[in-house]
PyMOL commands that place a pseudoatom at each C-alpha (Angstrom):
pseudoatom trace, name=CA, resn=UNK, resi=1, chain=A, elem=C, hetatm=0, pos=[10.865, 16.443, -6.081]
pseudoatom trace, name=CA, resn=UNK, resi=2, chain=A, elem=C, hetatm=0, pos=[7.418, 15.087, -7.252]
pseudoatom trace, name=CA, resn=UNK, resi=3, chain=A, elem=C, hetatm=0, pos=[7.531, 12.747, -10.086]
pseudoatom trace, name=CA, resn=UNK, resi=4, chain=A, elem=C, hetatm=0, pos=[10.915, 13.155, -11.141]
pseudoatom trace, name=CA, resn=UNK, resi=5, chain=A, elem=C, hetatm=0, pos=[11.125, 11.283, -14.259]
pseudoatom trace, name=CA, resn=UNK, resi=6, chain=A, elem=C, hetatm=0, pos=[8.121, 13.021, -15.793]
pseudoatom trace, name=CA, resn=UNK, resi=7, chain=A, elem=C, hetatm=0, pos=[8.298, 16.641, -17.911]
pseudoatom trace, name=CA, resn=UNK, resi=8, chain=A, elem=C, hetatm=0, pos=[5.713, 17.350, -15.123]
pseudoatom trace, name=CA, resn=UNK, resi=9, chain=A, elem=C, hetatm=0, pos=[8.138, 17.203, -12.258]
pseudoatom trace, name=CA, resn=UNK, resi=10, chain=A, elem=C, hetatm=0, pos=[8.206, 19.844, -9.483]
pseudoatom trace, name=CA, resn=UNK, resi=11, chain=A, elem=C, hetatm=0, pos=[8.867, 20.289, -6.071]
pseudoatom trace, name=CA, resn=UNK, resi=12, chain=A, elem=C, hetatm=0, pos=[5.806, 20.091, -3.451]
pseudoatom trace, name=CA, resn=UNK, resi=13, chain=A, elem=C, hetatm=0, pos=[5.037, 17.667, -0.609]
pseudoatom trace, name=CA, resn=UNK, resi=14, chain=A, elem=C, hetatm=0, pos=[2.723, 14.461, -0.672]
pseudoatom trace, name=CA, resn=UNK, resi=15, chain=A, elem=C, hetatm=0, pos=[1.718, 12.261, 1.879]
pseudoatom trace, name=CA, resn=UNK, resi=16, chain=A, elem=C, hetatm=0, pos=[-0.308, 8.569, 1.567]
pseudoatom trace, name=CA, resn=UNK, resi=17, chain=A, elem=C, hetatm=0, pos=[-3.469, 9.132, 3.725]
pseudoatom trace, name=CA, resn=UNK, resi=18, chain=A, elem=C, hetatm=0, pos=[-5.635, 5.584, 4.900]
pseudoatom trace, name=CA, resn=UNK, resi=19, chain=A, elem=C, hetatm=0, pos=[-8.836, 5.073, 6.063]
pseudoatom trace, name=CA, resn=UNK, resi=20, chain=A, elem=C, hetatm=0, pos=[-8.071, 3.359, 8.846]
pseudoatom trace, name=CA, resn=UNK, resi=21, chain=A, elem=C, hetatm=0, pos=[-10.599, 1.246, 10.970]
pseudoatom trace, name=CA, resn=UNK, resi=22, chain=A, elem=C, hetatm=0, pos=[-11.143, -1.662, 13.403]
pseudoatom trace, name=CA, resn=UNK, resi=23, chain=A, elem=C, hetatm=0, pos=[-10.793, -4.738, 12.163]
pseudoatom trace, name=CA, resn=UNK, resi=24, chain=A, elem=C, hetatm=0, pos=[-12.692, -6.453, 14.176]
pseudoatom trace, name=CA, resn=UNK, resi=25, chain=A, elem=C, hetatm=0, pos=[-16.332, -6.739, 13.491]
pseudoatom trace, name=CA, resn=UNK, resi=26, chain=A, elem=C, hetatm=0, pos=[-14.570, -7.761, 9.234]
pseudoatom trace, name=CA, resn=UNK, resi=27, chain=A, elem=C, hetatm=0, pos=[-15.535, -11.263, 10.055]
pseudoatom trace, name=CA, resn=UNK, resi=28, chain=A, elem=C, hetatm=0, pos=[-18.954, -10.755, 10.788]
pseudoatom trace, name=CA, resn=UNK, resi=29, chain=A, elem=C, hetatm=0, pos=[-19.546, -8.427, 8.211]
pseudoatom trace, name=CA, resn=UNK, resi=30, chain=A, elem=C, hetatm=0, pos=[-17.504, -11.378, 5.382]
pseudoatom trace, name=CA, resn=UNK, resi=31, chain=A, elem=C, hetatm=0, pos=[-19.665, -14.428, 7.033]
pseudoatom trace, name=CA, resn=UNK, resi=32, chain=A, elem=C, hetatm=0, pos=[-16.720, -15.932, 8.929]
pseudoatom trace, name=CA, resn=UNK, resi=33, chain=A, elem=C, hetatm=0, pos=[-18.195, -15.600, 11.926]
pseudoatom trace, name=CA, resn=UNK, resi=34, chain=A, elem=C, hetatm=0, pos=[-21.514, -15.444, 13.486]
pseudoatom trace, name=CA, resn=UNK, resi=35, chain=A, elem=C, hetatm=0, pos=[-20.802, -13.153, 16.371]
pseudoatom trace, name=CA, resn=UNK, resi=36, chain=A, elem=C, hetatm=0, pos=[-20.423, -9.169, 15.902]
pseudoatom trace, name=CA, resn=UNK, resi=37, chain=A, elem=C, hetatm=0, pos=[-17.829, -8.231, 17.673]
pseudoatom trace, name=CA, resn=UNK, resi=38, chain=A, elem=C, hetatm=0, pos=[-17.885, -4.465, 19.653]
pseudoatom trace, name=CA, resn=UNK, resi=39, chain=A, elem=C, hetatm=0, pos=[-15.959, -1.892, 17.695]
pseudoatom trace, name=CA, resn=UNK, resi=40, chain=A, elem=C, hetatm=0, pos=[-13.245, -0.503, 19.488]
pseudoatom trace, name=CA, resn=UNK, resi=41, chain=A, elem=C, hetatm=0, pos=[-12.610, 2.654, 17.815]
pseudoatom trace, name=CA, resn=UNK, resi=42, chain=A, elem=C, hetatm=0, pos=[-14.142, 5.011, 14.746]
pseudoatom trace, name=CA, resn=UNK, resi=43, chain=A, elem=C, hetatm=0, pos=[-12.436, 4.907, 11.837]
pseudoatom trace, name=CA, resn=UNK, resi=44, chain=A, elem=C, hetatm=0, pos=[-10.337, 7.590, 10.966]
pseudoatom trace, name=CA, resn=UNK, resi=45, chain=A, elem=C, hetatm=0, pos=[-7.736, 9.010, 8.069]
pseudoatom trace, name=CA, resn=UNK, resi=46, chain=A, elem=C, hetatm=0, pos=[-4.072, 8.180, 9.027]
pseudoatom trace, name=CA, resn=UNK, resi=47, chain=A, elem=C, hetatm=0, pos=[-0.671, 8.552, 7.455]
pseudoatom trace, name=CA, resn=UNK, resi=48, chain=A, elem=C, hetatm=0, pos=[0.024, 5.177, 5.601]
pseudoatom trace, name=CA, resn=UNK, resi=49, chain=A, elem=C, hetatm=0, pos=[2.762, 4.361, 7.492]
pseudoatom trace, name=CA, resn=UNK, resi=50, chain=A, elem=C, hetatm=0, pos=[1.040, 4.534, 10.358]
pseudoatom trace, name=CA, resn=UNK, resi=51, chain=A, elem=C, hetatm=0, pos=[-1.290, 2.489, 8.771]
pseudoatom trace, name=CA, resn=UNK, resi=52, chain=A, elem=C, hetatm=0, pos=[1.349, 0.092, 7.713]
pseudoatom trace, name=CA, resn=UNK, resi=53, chain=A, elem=C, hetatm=0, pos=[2.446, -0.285, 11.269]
pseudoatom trace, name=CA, resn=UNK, resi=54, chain=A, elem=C, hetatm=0, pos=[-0.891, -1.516, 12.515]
pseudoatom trace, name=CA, resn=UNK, resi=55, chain=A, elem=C, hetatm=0, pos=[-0.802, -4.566, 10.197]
pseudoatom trace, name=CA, resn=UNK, resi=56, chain=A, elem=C, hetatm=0, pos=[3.187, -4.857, 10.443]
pseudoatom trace, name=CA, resn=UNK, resi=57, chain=A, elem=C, hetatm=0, pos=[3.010, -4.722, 13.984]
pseudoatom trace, name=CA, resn=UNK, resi=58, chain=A, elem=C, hetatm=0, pos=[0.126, -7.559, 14.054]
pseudoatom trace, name=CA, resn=UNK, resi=59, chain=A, elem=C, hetatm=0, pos=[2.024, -10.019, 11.882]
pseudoatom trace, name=CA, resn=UNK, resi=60, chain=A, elem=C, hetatm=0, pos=[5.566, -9.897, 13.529]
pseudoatom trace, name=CA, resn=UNK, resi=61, chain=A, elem=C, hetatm=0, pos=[3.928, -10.277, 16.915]
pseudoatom trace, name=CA, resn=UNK, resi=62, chain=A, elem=C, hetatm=0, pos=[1.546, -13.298, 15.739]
pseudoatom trace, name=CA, resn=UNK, resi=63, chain=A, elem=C, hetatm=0, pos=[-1.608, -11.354, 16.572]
pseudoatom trace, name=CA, resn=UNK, resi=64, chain=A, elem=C, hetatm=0, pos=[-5.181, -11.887, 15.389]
pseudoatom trace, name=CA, resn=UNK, resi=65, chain=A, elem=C, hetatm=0, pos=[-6.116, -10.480, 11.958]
pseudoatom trace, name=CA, resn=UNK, resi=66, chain=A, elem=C, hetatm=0, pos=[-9.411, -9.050, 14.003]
pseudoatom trace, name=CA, resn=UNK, resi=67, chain=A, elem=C, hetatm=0, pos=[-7.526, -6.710, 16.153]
pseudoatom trace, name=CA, resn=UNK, resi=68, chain=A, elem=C, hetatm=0, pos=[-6.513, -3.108, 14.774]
pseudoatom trace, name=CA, resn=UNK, resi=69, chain=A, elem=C, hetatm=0, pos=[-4.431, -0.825, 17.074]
pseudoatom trace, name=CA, resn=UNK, resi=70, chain=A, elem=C, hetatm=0, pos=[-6.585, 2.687, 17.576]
pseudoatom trace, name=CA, resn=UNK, resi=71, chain=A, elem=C, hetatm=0, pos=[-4.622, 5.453, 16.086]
pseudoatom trace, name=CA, resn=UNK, resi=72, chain=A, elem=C, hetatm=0, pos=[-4.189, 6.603, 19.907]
pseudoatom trace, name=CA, resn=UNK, resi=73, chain=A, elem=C, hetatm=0, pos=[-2.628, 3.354, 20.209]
pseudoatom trace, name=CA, resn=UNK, resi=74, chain=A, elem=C, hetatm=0, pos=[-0.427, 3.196, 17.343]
pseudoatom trace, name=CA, resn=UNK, resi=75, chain=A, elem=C, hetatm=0, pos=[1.050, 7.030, 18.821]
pseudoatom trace, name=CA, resn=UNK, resi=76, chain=A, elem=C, hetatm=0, pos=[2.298, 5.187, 21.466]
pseudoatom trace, name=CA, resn=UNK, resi=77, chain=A, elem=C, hetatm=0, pos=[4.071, 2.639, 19.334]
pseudoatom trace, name=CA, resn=UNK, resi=78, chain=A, elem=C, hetatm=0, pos=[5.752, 4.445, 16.580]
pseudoatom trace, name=CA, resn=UNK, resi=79, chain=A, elem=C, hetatm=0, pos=[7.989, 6.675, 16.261]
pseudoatom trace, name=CA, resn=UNK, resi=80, chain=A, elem=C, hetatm=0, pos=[7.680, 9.392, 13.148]
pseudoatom trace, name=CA, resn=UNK, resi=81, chain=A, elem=C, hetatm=0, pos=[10.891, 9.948, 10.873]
pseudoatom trace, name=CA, resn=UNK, resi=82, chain=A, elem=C, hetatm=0, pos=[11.491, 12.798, 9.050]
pseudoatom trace, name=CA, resn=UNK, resi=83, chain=A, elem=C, hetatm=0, pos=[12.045, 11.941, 5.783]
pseudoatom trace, name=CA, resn=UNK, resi=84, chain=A, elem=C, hetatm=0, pos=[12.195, 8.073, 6.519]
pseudoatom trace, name=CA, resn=UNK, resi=85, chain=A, elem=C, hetatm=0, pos=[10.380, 5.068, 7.260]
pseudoatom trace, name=CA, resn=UNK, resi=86, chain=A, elem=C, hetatm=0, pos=[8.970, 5.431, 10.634]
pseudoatom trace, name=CA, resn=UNK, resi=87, chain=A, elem=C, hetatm=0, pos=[10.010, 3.165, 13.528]
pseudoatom trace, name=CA, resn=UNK, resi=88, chain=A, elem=C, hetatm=0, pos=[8.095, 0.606, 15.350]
pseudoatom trace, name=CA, resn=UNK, resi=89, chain=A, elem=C, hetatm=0, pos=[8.840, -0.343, 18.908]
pseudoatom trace, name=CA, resn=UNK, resi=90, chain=A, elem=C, hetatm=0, pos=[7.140, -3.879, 18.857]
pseudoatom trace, name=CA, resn=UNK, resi=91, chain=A, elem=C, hetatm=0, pos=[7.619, -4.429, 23.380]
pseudoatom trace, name=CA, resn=UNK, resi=92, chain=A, elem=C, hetatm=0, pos=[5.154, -1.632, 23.018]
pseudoatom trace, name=CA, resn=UNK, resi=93, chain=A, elem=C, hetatm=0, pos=[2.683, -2.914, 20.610]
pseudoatom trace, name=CA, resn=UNK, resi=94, chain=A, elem=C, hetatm=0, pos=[2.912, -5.431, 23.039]
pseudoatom trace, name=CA, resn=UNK, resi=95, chain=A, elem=C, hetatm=0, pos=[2.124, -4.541, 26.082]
pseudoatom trace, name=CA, resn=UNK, resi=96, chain=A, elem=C, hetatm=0, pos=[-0.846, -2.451, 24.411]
pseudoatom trace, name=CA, resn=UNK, resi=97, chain=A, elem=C, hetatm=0, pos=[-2.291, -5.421, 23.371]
pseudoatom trace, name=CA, resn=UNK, resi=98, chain=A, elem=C, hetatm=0, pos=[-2.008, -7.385, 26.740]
pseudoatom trace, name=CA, resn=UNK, resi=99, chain=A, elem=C, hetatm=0, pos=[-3.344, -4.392, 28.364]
pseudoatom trace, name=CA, resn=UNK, resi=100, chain=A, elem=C, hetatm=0, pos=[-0.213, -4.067, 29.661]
pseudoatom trace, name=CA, resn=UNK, resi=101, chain=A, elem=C, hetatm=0, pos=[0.150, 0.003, 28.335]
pseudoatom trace, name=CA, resn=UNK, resi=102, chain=A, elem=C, hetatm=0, pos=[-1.472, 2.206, 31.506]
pseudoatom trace, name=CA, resn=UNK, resi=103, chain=A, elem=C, hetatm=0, pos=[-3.414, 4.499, 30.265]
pseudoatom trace, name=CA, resn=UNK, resi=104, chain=A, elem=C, hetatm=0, pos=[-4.060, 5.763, 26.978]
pseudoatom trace, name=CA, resn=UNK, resi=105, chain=A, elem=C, hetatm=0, pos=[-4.653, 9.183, 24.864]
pseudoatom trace, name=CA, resn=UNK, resi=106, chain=A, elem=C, hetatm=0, pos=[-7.596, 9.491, 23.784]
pseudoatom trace, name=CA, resn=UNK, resi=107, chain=A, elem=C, hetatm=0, pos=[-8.588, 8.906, 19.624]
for i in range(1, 107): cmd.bond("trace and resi %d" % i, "trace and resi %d" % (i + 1))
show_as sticks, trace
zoom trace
């Protein structure tokens, strides 16, 4: 049920869609650093959990604000819920991150 507590409610589906990008070359482009870093991936539109996850992911495992997982990435790491929040298997994230992950889909 969409908006449930209004006269408008109904039934349909929605979904929270990010534009989701690499973080890295953000303190270049705000002045906190003189060096442009290479970007690792495009952006792209993800789910915002997905999105969530990148930035979740990041700050349980103490890693650098810079670094955004690539959606390909992030597939490897979470797993999709129906109807739920969606898990995140953080020894993954990991070894992604250390390089650690073999090889990867492609974005």
């Amino acid at each position: 049920m969409l908006f449930p507590k209004l006269a408008s409610r109904h039934e349909g589906w929605a979904a929270g869609l990010h534009r989701h990008h690499d973080h890295a070359d953000d303190a270049f482009r705000h002045g906190r650093s003189g060096t442009r870093a290479p970007i690792r991936f495009a952006a792209a539109v993800i789910c915002e959990q997905c999105n969530s996850a990148d930035g979740t992911a990041k700050r349980k495992l103490g890693l650098p604000a810079e670094f955004s997982f690539s959606p390909a990435e992030i597939r490897q790491f979470v797993r999709a819920t129906p109807h739920g929040f969606h898990e995140i298997d953080y020894d993954a994230a990991l070894a992604i991150f250390k390089g650690d992950a073999g090889p990867m889909a492609s974005d």
